[in-house]
C-alpha positions as CSV (number, residue, x, y, z in Angstrom):
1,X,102.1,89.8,81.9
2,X,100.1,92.1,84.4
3,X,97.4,92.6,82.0
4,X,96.5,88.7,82.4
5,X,93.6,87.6,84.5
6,X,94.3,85.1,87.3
7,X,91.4,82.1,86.7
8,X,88.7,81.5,89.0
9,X,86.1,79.6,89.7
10,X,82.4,80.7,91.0
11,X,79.8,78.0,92.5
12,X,76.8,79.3,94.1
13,X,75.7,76.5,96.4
14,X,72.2,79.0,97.9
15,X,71.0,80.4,94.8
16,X,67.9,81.3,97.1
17,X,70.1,83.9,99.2
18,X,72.5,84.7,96.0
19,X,71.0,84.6,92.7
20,X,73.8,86.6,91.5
21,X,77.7,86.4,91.6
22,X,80.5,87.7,89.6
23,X,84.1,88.7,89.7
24,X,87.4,89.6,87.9
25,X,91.1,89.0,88.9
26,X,93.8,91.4,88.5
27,X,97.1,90.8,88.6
28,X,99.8,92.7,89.8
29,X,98.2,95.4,91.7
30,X,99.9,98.0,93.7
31,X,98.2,98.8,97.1
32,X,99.2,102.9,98.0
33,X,97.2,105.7,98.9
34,X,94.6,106.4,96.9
35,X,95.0,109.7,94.8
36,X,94.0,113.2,97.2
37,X,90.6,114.0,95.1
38,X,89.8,110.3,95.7
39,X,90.4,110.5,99.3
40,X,88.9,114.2,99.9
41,X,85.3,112.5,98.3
42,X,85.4,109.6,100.4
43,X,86.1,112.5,103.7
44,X,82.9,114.3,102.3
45,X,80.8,111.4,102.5
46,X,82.2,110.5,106.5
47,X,84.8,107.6,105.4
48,X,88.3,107.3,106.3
49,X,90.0,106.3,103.2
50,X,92.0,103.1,103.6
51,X,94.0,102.3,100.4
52,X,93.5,102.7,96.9
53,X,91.9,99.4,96.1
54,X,89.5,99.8,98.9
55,X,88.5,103.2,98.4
56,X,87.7,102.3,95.1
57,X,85.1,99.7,96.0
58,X,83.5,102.4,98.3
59,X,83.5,104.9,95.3
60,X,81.8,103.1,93.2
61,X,79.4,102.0,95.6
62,X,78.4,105.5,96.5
63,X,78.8,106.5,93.3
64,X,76.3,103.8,91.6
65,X,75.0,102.5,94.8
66,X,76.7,98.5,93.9
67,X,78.5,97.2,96.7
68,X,82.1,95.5,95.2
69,X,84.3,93.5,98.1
70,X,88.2,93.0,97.1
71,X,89.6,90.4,98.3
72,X,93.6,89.1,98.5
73,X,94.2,86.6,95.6
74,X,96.1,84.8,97.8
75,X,93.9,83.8,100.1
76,X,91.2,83.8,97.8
77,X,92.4,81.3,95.7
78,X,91.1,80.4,92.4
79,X,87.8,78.9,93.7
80,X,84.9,80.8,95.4
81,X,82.3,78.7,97.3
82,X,79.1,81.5,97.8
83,X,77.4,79.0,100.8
84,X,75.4,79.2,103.8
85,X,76.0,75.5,105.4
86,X,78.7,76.7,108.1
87,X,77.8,75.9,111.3
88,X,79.8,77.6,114.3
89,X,82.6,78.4,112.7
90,X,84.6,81.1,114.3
91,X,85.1,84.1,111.9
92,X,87.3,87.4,112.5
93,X,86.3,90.1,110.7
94,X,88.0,93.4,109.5
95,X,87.3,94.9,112.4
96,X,89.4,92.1,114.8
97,X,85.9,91.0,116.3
98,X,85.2,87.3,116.6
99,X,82.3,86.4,115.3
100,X,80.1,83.1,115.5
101,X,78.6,81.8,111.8
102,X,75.3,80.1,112.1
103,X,73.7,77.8,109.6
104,X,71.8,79.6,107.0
105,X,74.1,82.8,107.0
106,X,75.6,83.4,103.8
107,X,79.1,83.1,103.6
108,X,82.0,83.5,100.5
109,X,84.5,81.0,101.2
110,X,87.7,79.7,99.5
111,X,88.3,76.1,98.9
112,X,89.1,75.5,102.6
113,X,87.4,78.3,104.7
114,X,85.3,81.3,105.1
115,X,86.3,85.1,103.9
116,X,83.5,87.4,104.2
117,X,79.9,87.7,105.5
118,X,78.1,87.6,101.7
119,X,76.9,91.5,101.6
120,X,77.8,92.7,105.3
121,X,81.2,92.6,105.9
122,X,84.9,91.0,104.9
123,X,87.0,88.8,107.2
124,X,90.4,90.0,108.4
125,X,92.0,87.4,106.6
126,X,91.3,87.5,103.3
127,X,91.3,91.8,103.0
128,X,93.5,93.4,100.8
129,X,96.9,95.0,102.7
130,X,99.9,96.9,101.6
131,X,101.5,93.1,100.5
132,X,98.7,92.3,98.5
133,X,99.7,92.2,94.8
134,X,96.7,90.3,92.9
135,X,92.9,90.9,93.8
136,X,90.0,88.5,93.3
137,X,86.9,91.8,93.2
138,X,83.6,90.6,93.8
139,X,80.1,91.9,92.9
140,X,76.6,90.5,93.7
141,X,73.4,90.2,94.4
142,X,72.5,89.2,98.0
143,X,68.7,88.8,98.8
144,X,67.9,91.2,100.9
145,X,66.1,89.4,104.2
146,X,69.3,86.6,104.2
147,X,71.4,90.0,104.4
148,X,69.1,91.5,106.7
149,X,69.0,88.4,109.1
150,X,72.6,88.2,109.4
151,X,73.5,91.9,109.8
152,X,70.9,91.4,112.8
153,X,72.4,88.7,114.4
154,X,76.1,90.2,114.4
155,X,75.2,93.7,115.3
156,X,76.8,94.7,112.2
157,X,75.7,97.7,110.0
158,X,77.4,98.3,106.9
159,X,77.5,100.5,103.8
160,X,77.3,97.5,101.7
161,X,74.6,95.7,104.3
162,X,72.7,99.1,104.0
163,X,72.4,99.1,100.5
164,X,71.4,95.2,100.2
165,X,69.0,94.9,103.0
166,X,67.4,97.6,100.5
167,X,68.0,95.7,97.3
168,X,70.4,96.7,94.6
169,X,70.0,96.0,91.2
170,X,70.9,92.6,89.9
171,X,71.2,93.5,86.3
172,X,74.0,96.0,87.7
């Protein structure tokens, strides 16, 4: 049944720098170019689309100014840890770089291991590719100076790190 929801599990172990987390699954996905009106807005705006599922995200969060993250279901797993006690753990992200995770840095793990810097940017492991086939999509609520702090730290500047270094709207 592709209309049936993989399960999940959420635990938000620093409810001080995530007050909010949630997500759906969806099965049976198929990752293709994303439709030419889709693409030509995301060209207006200065992005390079990337694939339908991840052009999305970026829609909506222009669109409505929420930052979504997709991640592969199959790394993801059915358990998400939202934690920030990882202590010099190496991290790729999407963009190949290594990158060193300090204690107090907000992370979104799996049941075994980091996927993504909570509200700046996803790990190169865990991203949605053209074998993906289910997604676990996440939305949040970051606090702002955690986001800040760690966007700092990696040299990273991000849509989504823009927008929740600002504040976005929990209640969205």
């Amino acid at each position: 049944d592709k209309t049936a929801d993989l399960p999940f599990s959420i635990s938000i172990e620093d409810k001080k720098a995530c007050t909010r987390y949630s997500g759906l699954s969806i099965k049976g996905v198929k990752v293709t170019d994303s439709p030419d009106w889709l693409q030509k807005r995301l060209n207006a705006i200065g992005l390079v689309p990337v694939n339908n599922i991840v052009d999305v995200t970026n829609f909506v969060m222009f669109e409505i100014g929420q930052p979504l993250h997709a991640f592969d279901y199959s790394v993801s797993g059915s358990e998400i840890k939202v934690k920030s006690d990882i202590d010099g753990v190496d991290f790729i992200t999407l963009d190949g770089e290594n990158r060193i995770i300090k204690n107090g840095q907000l992370m979104i793990c799996n049941s075994t291991k980091p996927m993504c810097i909570a509200g700046v940017f996803g790990g190169e492991q865990s991203g949605v590719s053209e074998e993906t086939k289910d997604i676990f999509l996440e939305s949040a609520y970051f606090n702002p100076v955690s986001v800040r702090k760690t966007s700092k730290n990696h040299s990273l500047k991000t849509d989504a790190s823009y927008r929740f270094e600002r504040g976005v709207d929990p209640e969205l």
